[in-house]
N, C-alpha and C positions, 0 to 999 in steps of 0.2 A: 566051810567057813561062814561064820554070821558076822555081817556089817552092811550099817547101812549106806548106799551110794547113791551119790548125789553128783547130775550130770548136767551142766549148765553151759546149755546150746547158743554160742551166739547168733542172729539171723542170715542169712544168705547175705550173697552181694545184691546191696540197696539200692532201690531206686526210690532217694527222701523225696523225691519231685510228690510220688505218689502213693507215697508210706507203702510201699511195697516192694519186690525182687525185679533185676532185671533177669535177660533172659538168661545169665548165668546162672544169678542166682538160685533162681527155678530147679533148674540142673543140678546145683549143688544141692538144695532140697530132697532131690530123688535119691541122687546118691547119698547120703544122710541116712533117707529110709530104708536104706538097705543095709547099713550096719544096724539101725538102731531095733529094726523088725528082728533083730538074734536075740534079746535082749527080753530080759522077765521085767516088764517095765508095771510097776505096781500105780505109778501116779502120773498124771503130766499137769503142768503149772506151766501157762502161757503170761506172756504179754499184752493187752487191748492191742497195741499196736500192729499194723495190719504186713509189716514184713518181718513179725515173730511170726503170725499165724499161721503167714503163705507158708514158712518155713517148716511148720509142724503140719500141713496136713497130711501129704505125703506119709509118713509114720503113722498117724492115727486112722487116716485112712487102709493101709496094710496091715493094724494091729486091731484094727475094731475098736479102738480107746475113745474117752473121751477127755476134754481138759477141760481143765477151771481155769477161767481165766483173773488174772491177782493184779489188781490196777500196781500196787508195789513193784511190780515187774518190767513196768514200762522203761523207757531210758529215764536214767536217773533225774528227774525233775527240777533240780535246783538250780538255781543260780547266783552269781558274784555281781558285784556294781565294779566295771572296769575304772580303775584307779583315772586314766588317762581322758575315757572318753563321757564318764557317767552313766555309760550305759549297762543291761545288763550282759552276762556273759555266763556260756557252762561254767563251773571249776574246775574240769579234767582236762582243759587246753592252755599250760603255759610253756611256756619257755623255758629251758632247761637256766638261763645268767638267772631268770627269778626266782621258781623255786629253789633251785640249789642252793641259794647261799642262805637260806632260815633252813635250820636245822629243825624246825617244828614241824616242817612239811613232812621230813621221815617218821613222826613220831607218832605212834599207834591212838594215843589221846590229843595230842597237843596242837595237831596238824586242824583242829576246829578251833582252833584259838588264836591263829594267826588273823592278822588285821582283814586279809582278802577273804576267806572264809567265814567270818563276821560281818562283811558287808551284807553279805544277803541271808540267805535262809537255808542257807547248808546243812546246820547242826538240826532243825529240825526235819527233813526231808530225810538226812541221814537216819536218825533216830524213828520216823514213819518204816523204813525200810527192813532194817534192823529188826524192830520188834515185830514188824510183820514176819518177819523171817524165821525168829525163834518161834514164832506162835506156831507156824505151818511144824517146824522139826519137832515140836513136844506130842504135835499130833501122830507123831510119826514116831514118839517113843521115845526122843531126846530133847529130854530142857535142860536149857542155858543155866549153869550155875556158877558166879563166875567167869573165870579164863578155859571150862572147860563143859563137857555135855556128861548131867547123870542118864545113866543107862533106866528108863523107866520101863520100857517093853523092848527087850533085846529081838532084832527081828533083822532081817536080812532083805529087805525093800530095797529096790532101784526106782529112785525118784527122779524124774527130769524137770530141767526148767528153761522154756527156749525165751530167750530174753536179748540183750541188746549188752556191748561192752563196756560202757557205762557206770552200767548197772551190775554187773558183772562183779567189776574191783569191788563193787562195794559189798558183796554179799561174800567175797574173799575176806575180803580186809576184815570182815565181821568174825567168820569164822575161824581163821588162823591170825588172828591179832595182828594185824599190819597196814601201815597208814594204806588207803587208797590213793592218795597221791602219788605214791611209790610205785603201785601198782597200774595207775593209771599211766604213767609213765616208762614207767619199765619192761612192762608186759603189754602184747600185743595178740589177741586173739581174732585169727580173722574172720572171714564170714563162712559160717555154717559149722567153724571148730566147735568138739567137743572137751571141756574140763572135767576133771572126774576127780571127789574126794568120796576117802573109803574113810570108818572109822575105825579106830584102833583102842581095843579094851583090856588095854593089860594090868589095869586095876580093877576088879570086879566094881561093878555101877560108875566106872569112870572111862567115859569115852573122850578120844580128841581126833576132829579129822585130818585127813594126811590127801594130801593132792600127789597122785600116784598118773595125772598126765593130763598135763594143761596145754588147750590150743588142739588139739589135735583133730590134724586132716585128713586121715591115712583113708577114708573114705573116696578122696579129692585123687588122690593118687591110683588109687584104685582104678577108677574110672577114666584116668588118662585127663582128668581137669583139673585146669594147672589155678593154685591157689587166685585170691583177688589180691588187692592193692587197699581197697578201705579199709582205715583206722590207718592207715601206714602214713608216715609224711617222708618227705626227701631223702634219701639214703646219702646223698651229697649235695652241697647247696647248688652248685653249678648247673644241676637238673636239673631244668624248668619247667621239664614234662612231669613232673610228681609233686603231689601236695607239700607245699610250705606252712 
């Protein structure tokens, strides 16, 4: 089978204090490199940021690899002006009474057109990411045409990218057409999951990728370590031991 796959690693469990892993994380790093060392890995695309890297050396260290590192890859950069406070803000952290009730937030173009994702500098940060994104996949034999990828050099590369969740939704959203808002909220990948989209060619020179297994920890499992908590907020309000 020829397709190209594309594996987008989120970091270990964080320690933001010191943009790096704590000692789980670490752990979860290692065991990472031991799926990932099975693995005909043709490319690796990091993050500057220094608990995407802890999280890759482990793999490139076992695999002899080297990476590029792609400032595009960092956590998603942008920011909102909070309606409330003036100040600025991510855009990946609202409240489910807010965005739900604009139907723009679901929607694959329109969710940049809302009033809060015009406050700031969303639409181009987004669009920095994005086209960095196609530029990297044409090197790699797929340009953007489109809602879908023509086939220029059909080739069967596994590419990784250890990056941040963030940033994540957005290189989803890019690639299977779907707001990031939705995805930023919907989906939860946690630290050190692997995403994996394969492309699918059943129109000669027309590819589209397919996410055939998002989040996955089965590494975590493996090893008898039990998943983190980051990205996650309260499973019930009443718990005041978990992120609100």
């Amino acid at each position: 089978m020829i397709d190209l796959k594309i594996l987008i690693v989120r970091h270990g469990d964080p320690d933001y204090e010191k943009d790096s892993l704590t000692e789980k994380g670490f752990r979860e790093a290692e065991l990472l490199s031991e799926k990932l060392k099975k693995l005909d890995i043709k490319a690796v695309y990091c993050s500057p940021l220094g608990r995407a890297k802890a999280t890759m050396e482990p793999t490139l260290k076992k695999m002899g690899l080297e990476a590029t590192i792609c400032e595009w890859l960092k956590e998603f950069p942008a920011y909102v002006i909070d309606n409330e406070t003036g100040n600025k803000r991510t855009p990946w952290d609202l409240v489910p009474s807010f965005w739900t009730k604009d139907a723009r937030f679901y929607d694959r173009f329109d969710w940049l057109n809302t009033d809060l994702m015009q406050s700031g500098n969303v639409k181009e940060k987004y669009e920095y990411v994005t086209k960095s994104l196609d530029e990297l996949l044409a090197k790699h034999g797929y340009a953007h045409v489109g809602n879908f990828y023509r086939v220029e050099n059909e080739n069967d590369d596994t590419i990784v990218f250890f990056c941040h969740f963030g940033v994540e939704c957005v290189l989803l959203s890019h690639i299977l057409g779907i707001s990031p808002v939705a995805l930023w909220h919907g989906f939860v990948a946690l630290p050190s999951s692997v995403t994996t989209l394969i492309t699918e060619e059943r129109e000669q020179g027309i590819a589209y990728f397919r996410c055939n297994g998002f989040g996955d920890i089965s590494h975590m499992y493996a090893g008898d370590e039990p998943p983190a908590f980051a990205a996650r907020f309260c499973e019930t309000y009443s718990n005041m031991e978990e992120r609100h």
